[in-house]
Structures are given as C-alpha cells and as structure tokens.
Kinemage of the C-alpha trace (Angstrom):
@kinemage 1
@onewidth
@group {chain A} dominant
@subgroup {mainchain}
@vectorlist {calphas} color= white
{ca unk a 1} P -24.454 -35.601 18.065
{ca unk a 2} L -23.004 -37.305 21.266
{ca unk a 3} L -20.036 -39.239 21.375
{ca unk a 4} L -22.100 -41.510 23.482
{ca unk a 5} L -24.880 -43.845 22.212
{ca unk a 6} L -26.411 -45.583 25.256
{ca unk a 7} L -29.207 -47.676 23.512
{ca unk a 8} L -25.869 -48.593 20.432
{ca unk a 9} L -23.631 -49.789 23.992
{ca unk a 10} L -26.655 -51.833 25.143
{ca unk a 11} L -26.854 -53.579 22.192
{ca unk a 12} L -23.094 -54.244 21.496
{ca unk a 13} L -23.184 -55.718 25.214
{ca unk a 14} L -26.528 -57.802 24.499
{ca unk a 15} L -24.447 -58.934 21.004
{ca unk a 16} L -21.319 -59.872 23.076
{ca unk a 17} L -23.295 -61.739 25.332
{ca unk a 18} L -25.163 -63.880 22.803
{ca unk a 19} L -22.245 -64.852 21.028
{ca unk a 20} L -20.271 -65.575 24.788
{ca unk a 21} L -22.733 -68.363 25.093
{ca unk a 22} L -22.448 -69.482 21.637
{ca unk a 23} L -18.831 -70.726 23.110
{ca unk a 24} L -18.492 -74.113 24.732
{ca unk a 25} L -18.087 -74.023 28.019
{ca unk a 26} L -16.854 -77.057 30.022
{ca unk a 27} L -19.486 -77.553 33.251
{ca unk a 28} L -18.980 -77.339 36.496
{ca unk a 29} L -18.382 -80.604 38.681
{ca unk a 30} L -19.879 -80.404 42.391
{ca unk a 31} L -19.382 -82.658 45.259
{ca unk a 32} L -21.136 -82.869 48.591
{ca unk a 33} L -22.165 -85.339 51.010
{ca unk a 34} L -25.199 -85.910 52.654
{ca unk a 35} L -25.829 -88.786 55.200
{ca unk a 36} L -22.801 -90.298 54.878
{ca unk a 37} L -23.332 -90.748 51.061
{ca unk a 38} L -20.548 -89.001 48.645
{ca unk a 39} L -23.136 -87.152 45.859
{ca unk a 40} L -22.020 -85.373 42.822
{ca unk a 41} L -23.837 -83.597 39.738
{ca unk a 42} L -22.443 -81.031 36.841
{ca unk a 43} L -23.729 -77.308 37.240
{ca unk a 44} L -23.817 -74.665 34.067
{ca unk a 45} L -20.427 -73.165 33.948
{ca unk a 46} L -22.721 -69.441 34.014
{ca unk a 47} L -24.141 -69.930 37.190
{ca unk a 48} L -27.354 -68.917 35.770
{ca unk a 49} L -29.939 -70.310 38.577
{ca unk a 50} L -30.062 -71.427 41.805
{ca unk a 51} L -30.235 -75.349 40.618
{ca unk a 52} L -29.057 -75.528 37.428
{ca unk a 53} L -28.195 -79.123 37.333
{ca unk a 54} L -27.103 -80.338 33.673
{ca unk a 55} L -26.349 -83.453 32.365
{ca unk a 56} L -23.858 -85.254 30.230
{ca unk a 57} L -26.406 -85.402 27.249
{ca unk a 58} L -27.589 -81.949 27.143
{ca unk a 59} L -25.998 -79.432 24.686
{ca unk a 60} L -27.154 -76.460 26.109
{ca unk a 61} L -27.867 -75.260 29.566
{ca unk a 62} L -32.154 -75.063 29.835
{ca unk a 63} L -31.866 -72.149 32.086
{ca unk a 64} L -29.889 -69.786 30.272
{ca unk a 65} L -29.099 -71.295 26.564
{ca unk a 66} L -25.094 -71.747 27.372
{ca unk a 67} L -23.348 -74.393 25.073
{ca unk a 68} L -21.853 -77.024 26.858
{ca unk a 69} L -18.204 -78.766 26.346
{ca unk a 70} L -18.474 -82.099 27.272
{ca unk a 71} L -15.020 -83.521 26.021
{ca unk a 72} L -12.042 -84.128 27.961
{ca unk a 73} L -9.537 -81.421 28.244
C-alpha cells in the first residue's frame, strides 16, 4: 500500500477549496480614470476572470461561486 494516495490528495484539495468559497469574502474595490472621469466598480476577492465585476446585491460571485461579504468591517 503507498503512503501516498494521489487521487485521496486531489480530493482533500478539491474539498478545501469548496468549503474556502463557502467563506465570505469582502470584494475588491477598484479605481481608475478614464477621460478625465474618476470610475470605480467591486471585483471578486478570487480574481477568478478577467472582468469579474460584482455588485452590491449579488451574494455570490457568477464566475466562480465565491460568497461575498458585503458589510462594513
């Protein structure tokens, strides 16, 4: 028997993973300006796409199923 299960550590890491995004994670405010005009819009706190814009009302990121924390720290 090997001390090693590869296919048992993929799953542990796949587990750990699910229940990572299971905890709230405050979003990510960005800033930039573009012709003179000061823009700004909230990002998923996993960087899990190129434009993952989220909004205030949204629980969960679309792109990758991360709960959001929208309160106030």
């Amino acid at each position: 028997m090997k001390p090693y299960d590869s296919k048992g550590f993929i799953k542990l890491v796949a587990t750990y993973q699910a229940m990572e995004k299971q905890r709230p994670k405050k979003p990510i405010l960005h800033h930039f300006y573009e012709n003179g005009e000061d823009y700004s819009y909230y990002r998923c706190p996993n960087n899990c796409s190129t434009y993952c814009q989220v909004e205030p009302s949204q629980k969960y990121c679309p792109h990758c199923g991360q709960k959001l924390s929208w309160e106030e720290e």
